[in-house]
N, C-alpha and C positions, 0 to 999 in steps of 0.2 A: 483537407488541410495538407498544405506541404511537409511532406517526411524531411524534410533537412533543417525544419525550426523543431525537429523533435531533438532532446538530446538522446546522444547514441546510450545504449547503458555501457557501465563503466566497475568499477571495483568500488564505487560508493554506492551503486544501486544494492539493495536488497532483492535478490534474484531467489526463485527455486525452479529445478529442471537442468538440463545441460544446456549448456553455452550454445551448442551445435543444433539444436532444436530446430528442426523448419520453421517453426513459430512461434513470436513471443509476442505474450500480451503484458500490454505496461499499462497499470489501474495509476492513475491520480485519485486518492481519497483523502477522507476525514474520518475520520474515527466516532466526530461526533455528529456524523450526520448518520439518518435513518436508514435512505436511498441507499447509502454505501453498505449498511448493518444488512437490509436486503441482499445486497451484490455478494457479499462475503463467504455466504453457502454457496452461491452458482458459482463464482471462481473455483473454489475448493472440489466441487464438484466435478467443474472443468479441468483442471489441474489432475484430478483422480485419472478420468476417463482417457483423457489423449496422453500420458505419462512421458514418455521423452518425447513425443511431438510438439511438447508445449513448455515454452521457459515463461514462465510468469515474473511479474517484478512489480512493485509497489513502491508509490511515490507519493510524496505527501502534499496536498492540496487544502490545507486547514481554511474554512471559511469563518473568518474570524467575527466576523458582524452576524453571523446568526447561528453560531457555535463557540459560545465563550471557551470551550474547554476544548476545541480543538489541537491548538497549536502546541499546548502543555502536553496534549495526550503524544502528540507527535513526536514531540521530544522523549517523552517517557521510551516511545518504542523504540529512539536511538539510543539511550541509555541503555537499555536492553538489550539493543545491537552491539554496543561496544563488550557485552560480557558473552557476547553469542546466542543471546535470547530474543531477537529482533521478532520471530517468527511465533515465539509462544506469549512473545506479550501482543502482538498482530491479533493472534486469534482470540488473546484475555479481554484487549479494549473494544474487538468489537461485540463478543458476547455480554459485556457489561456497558454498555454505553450510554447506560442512565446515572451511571455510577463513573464518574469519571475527575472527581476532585483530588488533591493534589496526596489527601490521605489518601482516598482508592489506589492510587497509582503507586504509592508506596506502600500498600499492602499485596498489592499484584508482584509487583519487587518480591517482597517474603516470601509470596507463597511460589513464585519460579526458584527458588531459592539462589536468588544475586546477591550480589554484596552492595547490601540494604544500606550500608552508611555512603558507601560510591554513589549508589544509584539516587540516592540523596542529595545529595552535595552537587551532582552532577545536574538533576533537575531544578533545583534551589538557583545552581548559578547560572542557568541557560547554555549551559557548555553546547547542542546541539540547537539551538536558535538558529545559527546559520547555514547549519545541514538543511534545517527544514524549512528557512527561506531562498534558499537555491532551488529544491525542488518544487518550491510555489512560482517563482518566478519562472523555471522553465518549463512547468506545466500552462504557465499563461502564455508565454514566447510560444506554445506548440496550438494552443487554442483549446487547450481543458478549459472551459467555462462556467462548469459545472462538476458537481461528484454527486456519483463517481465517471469521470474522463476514461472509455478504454481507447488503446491505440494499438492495433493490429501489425506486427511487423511493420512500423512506424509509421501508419495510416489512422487517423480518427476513427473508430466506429461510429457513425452518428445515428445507428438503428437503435432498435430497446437492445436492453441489454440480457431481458431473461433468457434461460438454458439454452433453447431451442436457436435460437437468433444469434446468440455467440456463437454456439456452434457449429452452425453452420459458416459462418463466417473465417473461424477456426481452418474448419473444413476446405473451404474457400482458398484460404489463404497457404495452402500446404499441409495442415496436419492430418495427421488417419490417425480416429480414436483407437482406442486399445480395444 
């Protein structure tokens, strides 16, 4: 896939790693898909191993017709973003992604300790609905198809995605693990 229909990241992407990284990888996911709940330990893993060779970012790809509770879940995680918790509610919805109703997501709020009546109010009214259909739409303008979508310093991966295979790719693409 062409790297110039990728969007570049930005101060709205959810990044971790430094800016400067020889390499970053940008996950299109769903919270409520399986595949992705797979992916979730290999990123983290990856992220561990290559440490400033690698800026990871996460972007939201909610597959609405066969993850009812995608899109809600995705908004939760921006709600979460806006108090600074983008990255521990990341990790809450994918360890729990059986559990993903509108209660879970306001008990996930409680127990990060956010301000549960914000994170409320802010889910309820869709306030982050178009945060997380701008990144659906440029995950399809880039040719995510599927989740989880990685894109390699702004190249599709279109291998598997388990450890071995990302990282070499990783590797590929400029990083040296730790």
């Amino acid at each position: 896939m062409n790297a110039s229909s990728l969007t570049p990241i930005d101060e709205t992407d959810h990044t971790q790693g430094p800016d400067d990284a020889p390499v970053t990888l940008i996950e299109y996911g769903d919270f409520e898909c399986p595949v992705c709940g797979q992916a979730y330990p290999i990123v983290e893993r990856l992220r561990r191993d290559y440490g400033d060779d690698l800026r990871f970012a996460f972007r939201h790809l909610p597959l609405n017709k066969v993850h009812p509770h995608a899109a809600q879940a995705a908004q939760a995680a921006e709600a979460a973003g806006a108090q600074d918790q983008f990255w521990a509610m990341h990790a809450t919805l994918f360890k729990n992604q059986r559990a993903l109703e509108d209660d879970d997501l306001k008990r996930y709020a409680e127990d990060l300790d956010l301000d549960s009546a914000r994170f409320a109010q802010e889910l309820d009214d869709g306030v982050y609905s178009r945060r997380v259909q701008a990144d659906l739409r440029g995950g399809m303008r880039a040719g995510a198809n599927g989740t989880p979508s990685f894109f390699i310093n702004g190249v599709r991966h279109d291998g598997d995605f388990d450890f071995d295979t990302l990282s070499q790719a990783i590797t590929k693409a400029g990083g040296a693990c730790s």
